[in-house]
C-alpha positions as CSV (number, residue, x, y, z in Angstrom):
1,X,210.5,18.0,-31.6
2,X,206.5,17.4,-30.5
3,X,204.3,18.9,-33.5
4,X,201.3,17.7,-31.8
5,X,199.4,20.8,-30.2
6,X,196.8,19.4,-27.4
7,X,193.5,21.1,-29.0
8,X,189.9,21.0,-30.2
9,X,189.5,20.1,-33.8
10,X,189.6,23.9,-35.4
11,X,190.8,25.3,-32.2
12,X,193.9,25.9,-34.2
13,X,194.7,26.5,-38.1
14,X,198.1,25.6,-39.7
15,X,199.2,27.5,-42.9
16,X,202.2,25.5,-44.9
17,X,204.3,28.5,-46.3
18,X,206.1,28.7,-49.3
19,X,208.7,31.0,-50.7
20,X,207.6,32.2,-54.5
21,X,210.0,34.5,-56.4
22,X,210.9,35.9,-52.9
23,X,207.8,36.6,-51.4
24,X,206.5,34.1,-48.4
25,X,203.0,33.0,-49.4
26,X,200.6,30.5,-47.8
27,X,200.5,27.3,-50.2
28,X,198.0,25.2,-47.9
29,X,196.0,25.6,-44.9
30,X,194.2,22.4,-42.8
31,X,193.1,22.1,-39.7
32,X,195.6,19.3,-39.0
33,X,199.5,20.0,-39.1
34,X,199.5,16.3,-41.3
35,X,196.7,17.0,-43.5
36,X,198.4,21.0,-44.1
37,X,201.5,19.4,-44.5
38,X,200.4,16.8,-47.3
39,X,198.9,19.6,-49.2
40,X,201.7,21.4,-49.5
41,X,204.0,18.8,-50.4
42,X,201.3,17.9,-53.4
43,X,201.8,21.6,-54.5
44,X,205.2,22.6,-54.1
45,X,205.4,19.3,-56.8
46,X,202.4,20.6,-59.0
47,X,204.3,24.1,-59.1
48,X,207.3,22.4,-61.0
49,X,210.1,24.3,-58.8
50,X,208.1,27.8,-58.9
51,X,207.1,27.4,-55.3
52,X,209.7,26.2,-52.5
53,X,207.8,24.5,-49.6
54,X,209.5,26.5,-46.1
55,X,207.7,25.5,-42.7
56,X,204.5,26.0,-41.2
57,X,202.4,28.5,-39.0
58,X,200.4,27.8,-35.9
59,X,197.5,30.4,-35.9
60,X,194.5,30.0,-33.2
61,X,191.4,30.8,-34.9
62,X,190.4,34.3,-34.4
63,X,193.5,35.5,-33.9
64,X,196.1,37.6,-36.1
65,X,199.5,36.6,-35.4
66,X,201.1,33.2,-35.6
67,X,201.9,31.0,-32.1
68,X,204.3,28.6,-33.2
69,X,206.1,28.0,-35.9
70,X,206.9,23.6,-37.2
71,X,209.3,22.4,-39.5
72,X,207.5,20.8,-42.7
73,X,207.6,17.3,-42.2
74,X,210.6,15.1,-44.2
């Protein structure tokens, strides 16, 4: 699986989601899938199990809905 989406810097955003008592919640957002990936990683181990590190959403900036959806690196 490619994660690597031919853009522009900031031509894209990628939100890390997390599941948090049930509820999906964004836990990190970059403008890299690597850089939002690493951030979420560093939280989901600050949150001490609270927060469960799921995947991550493709979102073009200026838009609503998500494009693509990556599985968090391993």
């Amino acid at each position: 699986m490619s994660i690597n989406i031919q853009s522009r810097l900031g031509d894209y955003l990628y939100l890390a989601m997390g599941d948090c008592n049930g509820h999906k919640v964004v836990i990190a957002v970059g403008y890299t899938f690597g850089y939002a990936d690493k951030k979420a990683k560093q939280f989901e181990e600050a949150s001490l199990g609270t927060v469960k590190y799921i995947d991550i959403s493709v979102v073009k900036s200026g838009d609503k809905e998500k494009c693509k959806t990556l599985e968090k690196l391993a």
